[in-house]
C-alpha positions as CSV (number, residue, x, y, z in Angstrom):
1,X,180.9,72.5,116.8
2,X,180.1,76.3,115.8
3,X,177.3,76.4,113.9
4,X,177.5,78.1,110.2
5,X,176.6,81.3,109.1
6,X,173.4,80.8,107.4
7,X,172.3,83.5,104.7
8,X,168.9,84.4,103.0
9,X,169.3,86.9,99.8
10,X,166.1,89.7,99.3
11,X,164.7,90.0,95.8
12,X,167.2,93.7,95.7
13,X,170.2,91.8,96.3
14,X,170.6,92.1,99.7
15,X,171.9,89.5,101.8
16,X,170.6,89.0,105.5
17,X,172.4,87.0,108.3
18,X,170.0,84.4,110.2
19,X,169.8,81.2,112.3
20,X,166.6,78.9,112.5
21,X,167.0,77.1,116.0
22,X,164.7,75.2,118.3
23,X,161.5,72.7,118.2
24,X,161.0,72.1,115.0
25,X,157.7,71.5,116.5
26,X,156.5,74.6,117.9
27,X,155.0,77.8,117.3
28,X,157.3,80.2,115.3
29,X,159.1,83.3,117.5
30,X,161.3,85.8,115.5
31,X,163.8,88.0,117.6
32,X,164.7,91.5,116.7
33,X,167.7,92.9,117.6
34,X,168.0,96.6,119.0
35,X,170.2,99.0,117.2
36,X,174.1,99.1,117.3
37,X,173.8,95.0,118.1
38,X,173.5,92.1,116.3
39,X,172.0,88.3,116.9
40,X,174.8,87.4,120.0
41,X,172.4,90.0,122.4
42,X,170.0,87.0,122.3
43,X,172.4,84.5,123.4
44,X,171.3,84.6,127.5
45,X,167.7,84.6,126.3
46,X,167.7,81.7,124.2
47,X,168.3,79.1,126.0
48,X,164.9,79.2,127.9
49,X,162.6,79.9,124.5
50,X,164.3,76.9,122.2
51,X,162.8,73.9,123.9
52,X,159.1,75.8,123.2
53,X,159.4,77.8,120.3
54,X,161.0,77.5,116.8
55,X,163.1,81.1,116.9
56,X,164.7,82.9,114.2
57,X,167.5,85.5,115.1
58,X,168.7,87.7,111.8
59,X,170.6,90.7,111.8
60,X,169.0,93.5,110.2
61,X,171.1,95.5,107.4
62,X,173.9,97.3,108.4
63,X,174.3,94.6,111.5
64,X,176.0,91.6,111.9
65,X,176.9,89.9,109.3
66,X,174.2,91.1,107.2
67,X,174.8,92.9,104.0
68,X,175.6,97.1,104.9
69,X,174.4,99.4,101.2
70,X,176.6,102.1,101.1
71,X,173.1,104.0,100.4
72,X,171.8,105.5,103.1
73,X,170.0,105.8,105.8
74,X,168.3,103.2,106.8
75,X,165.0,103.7,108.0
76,X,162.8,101.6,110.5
77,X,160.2,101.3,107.4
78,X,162.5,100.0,105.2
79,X,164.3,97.3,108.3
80,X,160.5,96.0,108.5
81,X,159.7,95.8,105.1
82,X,163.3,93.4,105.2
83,X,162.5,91.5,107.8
84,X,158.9,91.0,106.4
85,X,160.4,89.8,103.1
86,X,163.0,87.3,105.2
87,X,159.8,85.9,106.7
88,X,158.5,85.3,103.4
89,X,161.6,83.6,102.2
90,X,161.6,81.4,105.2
91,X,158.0,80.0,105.0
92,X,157.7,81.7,108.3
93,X,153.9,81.7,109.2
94,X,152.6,83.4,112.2
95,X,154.9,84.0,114.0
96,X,155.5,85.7,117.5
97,X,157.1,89.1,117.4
98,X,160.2,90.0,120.4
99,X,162.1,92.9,120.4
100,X,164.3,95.6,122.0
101,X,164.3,99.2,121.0
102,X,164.6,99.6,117.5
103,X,163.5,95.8,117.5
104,X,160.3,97.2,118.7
105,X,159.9,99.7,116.2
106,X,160.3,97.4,113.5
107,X,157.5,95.3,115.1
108,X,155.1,98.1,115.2
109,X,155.5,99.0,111.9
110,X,154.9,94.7,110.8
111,X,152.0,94.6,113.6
112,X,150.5,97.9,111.5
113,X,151.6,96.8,108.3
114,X,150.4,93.1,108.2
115,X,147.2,92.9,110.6
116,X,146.7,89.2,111.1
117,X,149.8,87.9,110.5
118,X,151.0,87.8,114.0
119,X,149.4,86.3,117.1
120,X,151.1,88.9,119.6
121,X,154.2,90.6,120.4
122,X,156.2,91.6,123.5
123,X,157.9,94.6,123.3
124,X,160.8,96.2,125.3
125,X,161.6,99.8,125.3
126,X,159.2,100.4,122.5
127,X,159.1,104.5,121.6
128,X,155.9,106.1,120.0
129,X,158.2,108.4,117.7
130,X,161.8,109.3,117.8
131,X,161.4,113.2,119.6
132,X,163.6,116.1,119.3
133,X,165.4,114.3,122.5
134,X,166.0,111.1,120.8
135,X,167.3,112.8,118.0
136,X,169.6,114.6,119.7
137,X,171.1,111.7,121.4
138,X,171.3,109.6,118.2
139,X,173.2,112.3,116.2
140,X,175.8,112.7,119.5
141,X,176.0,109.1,118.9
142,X,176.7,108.9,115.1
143,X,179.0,112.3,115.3
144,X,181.4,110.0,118.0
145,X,181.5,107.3,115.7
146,X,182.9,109.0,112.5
147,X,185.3,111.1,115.5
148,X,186.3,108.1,117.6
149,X,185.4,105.5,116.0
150,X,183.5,102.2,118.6
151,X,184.7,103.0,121.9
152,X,184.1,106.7,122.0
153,X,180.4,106.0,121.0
154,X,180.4,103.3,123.8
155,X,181.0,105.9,126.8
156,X,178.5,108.2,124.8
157,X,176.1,105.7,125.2
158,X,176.6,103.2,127.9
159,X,174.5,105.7,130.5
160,X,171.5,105.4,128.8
161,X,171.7,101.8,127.9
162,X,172.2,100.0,131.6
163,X,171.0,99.8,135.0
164,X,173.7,100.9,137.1
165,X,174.4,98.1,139.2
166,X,174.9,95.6,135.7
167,X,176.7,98.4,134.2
168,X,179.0,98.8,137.4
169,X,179.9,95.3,137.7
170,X,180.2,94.6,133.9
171,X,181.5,97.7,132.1
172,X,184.6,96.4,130.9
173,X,183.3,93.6,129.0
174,X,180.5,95.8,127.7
175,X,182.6,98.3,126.2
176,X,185.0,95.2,124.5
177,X,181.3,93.7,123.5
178,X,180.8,97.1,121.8
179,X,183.9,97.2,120.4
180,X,183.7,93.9,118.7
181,X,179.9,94.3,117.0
182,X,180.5,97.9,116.2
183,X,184.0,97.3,114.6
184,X,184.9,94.0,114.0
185,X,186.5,95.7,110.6
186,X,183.0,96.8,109.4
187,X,182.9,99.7,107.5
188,X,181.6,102.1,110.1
189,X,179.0,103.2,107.2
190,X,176.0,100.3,108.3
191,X,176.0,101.6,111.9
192,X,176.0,105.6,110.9
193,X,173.1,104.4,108.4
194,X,171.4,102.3,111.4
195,X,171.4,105.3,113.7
196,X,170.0,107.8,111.1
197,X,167.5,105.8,109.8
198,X,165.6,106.5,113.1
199,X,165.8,110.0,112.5
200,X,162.2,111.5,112.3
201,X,160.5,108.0,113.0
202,X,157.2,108.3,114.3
203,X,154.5,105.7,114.5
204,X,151.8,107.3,116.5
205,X,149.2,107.7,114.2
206,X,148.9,104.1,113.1
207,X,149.0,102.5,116.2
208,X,145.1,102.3,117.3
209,X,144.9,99.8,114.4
210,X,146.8,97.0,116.0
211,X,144.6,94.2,117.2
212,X,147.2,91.7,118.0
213,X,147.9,91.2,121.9
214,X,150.8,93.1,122.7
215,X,153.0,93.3,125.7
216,X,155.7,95.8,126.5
217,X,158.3,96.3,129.0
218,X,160.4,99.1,129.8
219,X,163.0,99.1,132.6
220,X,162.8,101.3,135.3
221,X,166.4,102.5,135.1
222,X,165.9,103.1,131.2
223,X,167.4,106.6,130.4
224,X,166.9,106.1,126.8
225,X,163.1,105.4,126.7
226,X,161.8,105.9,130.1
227,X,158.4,104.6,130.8
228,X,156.8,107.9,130.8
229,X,157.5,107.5,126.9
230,X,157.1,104.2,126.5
231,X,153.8,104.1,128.2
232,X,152.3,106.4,125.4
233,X,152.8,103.4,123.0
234,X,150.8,101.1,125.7
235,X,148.1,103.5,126.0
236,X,147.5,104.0,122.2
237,X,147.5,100.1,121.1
238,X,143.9,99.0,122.0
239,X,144.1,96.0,124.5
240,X,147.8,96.4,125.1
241,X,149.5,95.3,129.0
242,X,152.3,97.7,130.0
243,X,154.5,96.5,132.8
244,X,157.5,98.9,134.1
245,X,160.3,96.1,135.9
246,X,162.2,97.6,138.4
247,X,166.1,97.3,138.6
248,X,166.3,97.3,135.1
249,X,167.8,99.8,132.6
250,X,167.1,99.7,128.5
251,X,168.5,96.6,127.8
252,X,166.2,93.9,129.6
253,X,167.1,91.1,127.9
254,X,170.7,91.3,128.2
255,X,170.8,92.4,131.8
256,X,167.9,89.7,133.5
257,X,168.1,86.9,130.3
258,X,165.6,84.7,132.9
259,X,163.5,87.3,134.2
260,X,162.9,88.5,130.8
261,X,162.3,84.5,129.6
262,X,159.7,84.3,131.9
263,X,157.9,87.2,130.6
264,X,157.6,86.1,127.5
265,X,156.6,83.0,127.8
266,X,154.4,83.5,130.7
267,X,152.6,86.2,128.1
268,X,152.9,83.6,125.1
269,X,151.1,80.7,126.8
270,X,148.5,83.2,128.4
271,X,147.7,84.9,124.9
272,X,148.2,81.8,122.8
273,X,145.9,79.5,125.1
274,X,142.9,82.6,124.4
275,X,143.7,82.1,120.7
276,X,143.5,78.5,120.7
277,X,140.2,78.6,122.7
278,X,138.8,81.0,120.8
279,X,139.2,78.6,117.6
280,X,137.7,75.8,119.1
């Protein structure tokens, strides 16, 4: 039996889509999707974190089935300050941050926001700032939405967002995938708002503050945040591992669900045994 839609409302109204699965038992991990996707990119993923971890997926506004303002943009500060407040709701307490591309961004900006309240992080595809570059791409993006709607955004993207090989041998289903979270008769308004509310991001100057273990990934096929890029963030959060994996594009969890598994929780026990030593 399908499980329900479950939904938590914010203190302005908004409602967020979530689902609280796992061992009731262990440590709390939250999931953050990247942009243009919604909680269904964790679904290869999940299978090896439930029997550990006590994971929350939510789509952020504008995604999913979460509630999408017709005021807009979006911005990543104001997706974390959501999330933070859905944690909140939730009684979640320290919990382990995951996330993909925007995903990331919205756990940099909790990891500078809320020092403490995290034991660690792992990170895939995790930008500094959104460059002139990024900017450009994201604006193509959004213009081939409002001019051809799901599908025409799909080819615009697709390049940047797989390894060749998986997107080779999978691109028809991809571009149906796309076509289904992107439309699924949703005012195309949430996903315009999504993509503009990165415009301009830039997270470089707080970065040196965070003091929570953090681990981040980048494919070495990723066209969208290449690990030249991406290894800027490593190099400005004190203590932070950077691993480049090869064969991969920008969506890691999506295209290797069991390589990336491992990753994390190889990372997670590692950092989480230090922690537990260090308060005995």
């Amino acid at each position: 039996m399908r499980a329900q839609p479950t939904f938590a409302t914010l203190a302005s109204g908004l409602k967020l889509h979530y689902r609280v699965q796992g061992n009731p038992e262990g440590p709390w991990l939250v999931l953050l999707n990247g942009l243009l996707s919604d909680t269904t990119m964790w679904t290869g993923v999940l299978p090896g974190l439930v029997d550990r971890f006590r994971v929350l997926t939510f789509d952020s506004r504008g995604q999913g089935r979460s509630d999408a303002p017709l005021e807009g943009p979006y911005p990543t500060a104001l997706l974390a300050a959501d999330a933070w407040e859905l944690f909140q709701v939730l009684g979640i307490s320290q919990p382990w941050l995951v996330g993909l591309s925007n995903g990331s961004a919205m756990s940099l900006e909790l990891l500078c926001d809320h020092p403490g309240a995290f034991p660690g992080a792992v990170l895939t595809s995790a930008l500094p700032r959104f460059d002139i570059a990024m900017g450009l791409k994201a604006e193509h993006w959004a213009r081939c939405l409002e001019v051809g709607g799901p599908l025409m955004q799909f080819d615009a993207v697709a390049p940047f967002l797989w390894g060749d090989r998986f997107l080779e041998a999978r691109h028809g289903v991809l571009r149906a995938y796309h076509q289904v979270v992107t439309g699924q008769d949703r005012p195309p308004h949430g996903n315009l708002h999504q993509i503009r509310g990165t415009l301009g991001w830039d997270i470089r100057g707080r970065l040196a503050g965070i003091q929570a273990p953090v681990l981040l990934l980048c494919g070495a096929e990723d066209l969208l945040t290449p690990p030249w890029k991406c290894l800027e963030t490593a190099q400005a959060i004190p203590h932070s591992r950077f691993e480049v994996v090869p064969g991969i594009g920008h969506a890691y969890p999506v295209e290797d669900p069991k390589g990336y598994v491992a990753r994390v929780r190889n990372f997670t026990d590692r950092m989480g045994s230090r922690l537990a030593e260090r308060e005995n």
